[in-house]
C-alpha positions as CSV (number, residue, x, y, z in Angstrom):
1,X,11.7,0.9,31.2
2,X,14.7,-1.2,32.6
3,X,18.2,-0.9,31.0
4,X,17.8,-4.6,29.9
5,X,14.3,-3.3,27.6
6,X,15.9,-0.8,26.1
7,X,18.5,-2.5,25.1
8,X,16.0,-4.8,23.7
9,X,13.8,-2.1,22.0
10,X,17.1,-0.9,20.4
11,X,18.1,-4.0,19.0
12,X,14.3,-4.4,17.8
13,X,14.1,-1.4,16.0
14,X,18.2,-2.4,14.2
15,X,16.4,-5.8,13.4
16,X,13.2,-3.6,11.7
17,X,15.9,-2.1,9.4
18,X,16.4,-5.4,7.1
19,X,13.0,-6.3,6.9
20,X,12.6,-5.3,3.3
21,X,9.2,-4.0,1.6
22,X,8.0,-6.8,-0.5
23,X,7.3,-4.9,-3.2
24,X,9.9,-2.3,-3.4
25,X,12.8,-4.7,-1.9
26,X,15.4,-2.0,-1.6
27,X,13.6,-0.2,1.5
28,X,13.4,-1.4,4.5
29,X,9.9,-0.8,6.9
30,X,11.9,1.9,8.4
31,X,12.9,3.3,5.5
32,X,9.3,3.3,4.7
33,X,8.3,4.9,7.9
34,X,6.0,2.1,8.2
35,X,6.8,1.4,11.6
36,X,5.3,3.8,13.7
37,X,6.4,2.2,16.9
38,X,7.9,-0.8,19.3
39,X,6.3,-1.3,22.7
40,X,8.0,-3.7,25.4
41,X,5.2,-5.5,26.9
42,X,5.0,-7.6,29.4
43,X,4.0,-10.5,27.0
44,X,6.7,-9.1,24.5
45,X,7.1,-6.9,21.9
46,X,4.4,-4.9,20.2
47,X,5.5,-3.7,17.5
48,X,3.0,-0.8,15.5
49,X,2.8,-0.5,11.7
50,X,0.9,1.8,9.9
51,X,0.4,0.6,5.8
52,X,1.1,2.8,3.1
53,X,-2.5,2.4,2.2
54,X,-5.9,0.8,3.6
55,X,-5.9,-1.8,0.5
56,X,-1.9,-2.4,0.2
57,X,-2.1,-6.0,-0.8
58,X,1.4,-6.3,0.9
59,X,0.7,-5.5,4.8
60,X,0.2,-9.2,5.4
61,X,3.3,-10.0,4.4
62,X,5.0,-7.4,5.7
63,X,3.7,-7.9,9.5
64,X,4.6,-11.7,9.1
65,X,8.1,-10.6,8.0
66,X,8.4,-8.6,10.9
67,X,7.4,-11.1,13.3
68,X,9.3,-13.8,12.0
69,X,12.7,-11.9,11.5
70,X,12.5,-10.0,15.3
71,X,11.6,-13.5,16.7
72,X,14.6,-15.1,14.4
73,X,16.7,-12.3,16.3
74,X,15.7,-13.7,19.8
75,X,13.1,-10.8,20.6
76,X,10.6,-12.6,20.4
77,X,7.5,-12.9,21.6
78,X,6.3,-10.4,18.7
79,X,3.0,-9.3,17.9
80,X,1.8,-6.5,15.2
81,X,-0.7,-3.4,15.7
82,X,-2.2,-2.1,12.8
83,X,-2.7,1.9,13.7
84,X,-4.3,3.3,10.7
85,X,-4.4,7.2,12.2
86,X,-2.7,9.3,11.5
87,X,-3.1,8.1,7.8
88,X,0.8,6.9,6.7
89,X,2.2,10.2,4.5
90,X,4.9,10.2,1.8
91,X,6.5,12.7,3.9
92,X,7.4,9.2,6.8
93,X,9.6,8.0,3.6
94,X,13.1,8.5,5.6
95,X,16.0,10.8,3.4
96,X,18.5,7.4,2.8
97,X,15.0,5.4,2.0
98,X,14.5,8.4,-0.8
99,X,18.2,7.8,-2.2
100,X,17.5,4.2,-2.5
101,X,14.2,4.8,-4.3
102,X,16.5,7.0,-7.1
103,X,19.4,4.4,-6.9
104,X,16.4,2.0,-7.7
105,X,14.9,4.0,-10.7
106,X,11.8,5.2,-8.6
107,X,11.5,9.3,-8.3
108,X,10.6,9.6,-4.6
109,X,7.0,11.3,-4.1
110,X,7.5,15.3,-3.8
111,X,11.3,14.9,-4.1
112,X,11.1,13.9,-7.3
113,X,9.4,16.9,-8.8
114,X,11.4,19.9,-10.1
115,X,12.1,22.6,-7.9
116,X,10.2,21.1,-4.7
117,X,11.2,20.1,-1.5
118,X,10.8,16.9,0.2
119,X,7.5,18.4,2.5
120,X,6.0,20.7,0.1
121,X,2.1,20.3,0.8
122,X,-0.2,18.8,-1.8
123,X,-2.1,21.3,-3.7
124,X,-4.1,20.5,-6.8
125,X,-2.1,22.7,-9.6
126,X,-1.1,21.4,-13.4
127,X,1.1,18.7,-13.5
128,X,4.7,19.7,-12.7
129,X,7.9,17.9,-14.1
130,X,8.7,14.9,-12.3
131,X,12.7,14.5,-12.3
132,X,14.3,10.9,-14.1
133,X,15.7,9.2,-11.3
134,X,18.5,7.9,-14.1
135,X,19.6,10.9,-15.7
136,X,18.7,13.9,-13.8
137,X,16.0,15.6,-16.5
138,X,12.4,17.4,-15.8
139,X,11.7,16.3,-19.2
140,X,9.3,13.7,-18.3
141,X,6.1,12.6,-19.6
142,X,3.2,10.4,-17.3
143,X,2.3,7.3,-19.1
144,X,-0.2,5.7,-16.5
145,X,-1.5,6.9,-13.4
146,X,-0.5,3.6,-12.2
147,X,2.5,1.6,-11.9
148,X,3.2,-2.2,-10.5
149,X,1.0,-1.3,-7.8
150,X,-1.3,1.4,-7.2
151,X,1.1,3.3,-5.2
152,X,2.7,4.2,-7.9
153,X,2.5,5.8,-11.6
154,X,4.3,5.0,-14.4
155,X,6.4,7.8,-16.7
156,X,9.3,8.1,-19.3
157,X,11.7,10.4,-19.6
158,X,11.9,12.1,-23.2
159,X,15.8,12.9,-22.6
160,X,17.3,9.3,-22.1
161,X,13.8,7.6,-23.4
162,X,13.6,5.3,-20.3
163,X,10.3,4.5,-18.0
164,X,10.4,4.6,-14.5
165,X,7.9,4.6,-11.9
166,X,7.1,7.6,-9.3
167,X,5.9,7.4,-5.3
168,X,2.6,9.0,-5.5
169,X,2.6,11.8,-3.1
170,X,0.1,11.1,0.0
């Protein structure tokens, strides 16, 4: 790789941070960990995303968004990949992307439940307190298994009474 594409894949991959997720608009794709990857090609830039999910209404938009604002940014030629393995994990959801989701009032998958770590593997055991995102409490309650998309699922704190949504764990 020449001095001249890296300097381009750098400036790529600083463009990719303020394409915002449609439907959570305070992450960006990188935040996300959506983008898996971008490729200098001799045509231009390939640039890899991975949704959050097979069915997530939202990648459309997203890959258009990412063409339009790298090609806005003079990188262009851009085109998308889908890669769909590995499958896209919770666990790609970058540590400032996870403060933002709390800043925005959505516990972040696994990091929102009390007493886990961020990478603590799935296991099927009874449901374990999911921490408010506004006030701090493990006194929460799940009122729908799904939120404003099916990504997510809906609770409400008991201590300061207010809903919020949670990153289901992948």
């Amino acid at each position: 790789m020449s001095v001249n594409a890296a300097s381009r894949n750098e400036a790529a991959w600083a463009v990719l941070e303020t394409v915002l997720d449609p439907e959570v608009p305070v992450l960006s794709v990188r935040d996300l960990g959506i983008v898996r990857d971008v490729i200098e090609r001799e045509d231009g830039l390939e640039v890899v995303l991975t949704p959050t999910y097979s069915g997530c209404p939202a990648t459309e938009v997203i890959e258009r968004n990412v063409v339009d604002a790298l090609e806005a940014a003079g990188l262009g030629p851009v085109r998308t990949r889908t890669q769909l393995a590995p499958a896209w994990t919770t666990d790609w959801i970058s540590e400032d992307g996870r403060r933002k989701l709390r800043e925005y009032g959505i516990a972040s998958p696994s990091a929102g439940v009390v007493g886990a770590s961020p990478s603590v593997a799935i296991r099927i055991v009874p449901r374990t307190p999911i921490e408010c995102p506004r006030c701090g409490s493990g006194d929460t309650e799940r009122l729908s298994a799904f939120g404003a998309t099916a990504c997510k699922a809906l609770y409400r704190c008991r201590a300061c009474r207010e809903p919020f949504e949670q990153f289901k764990p992948i």
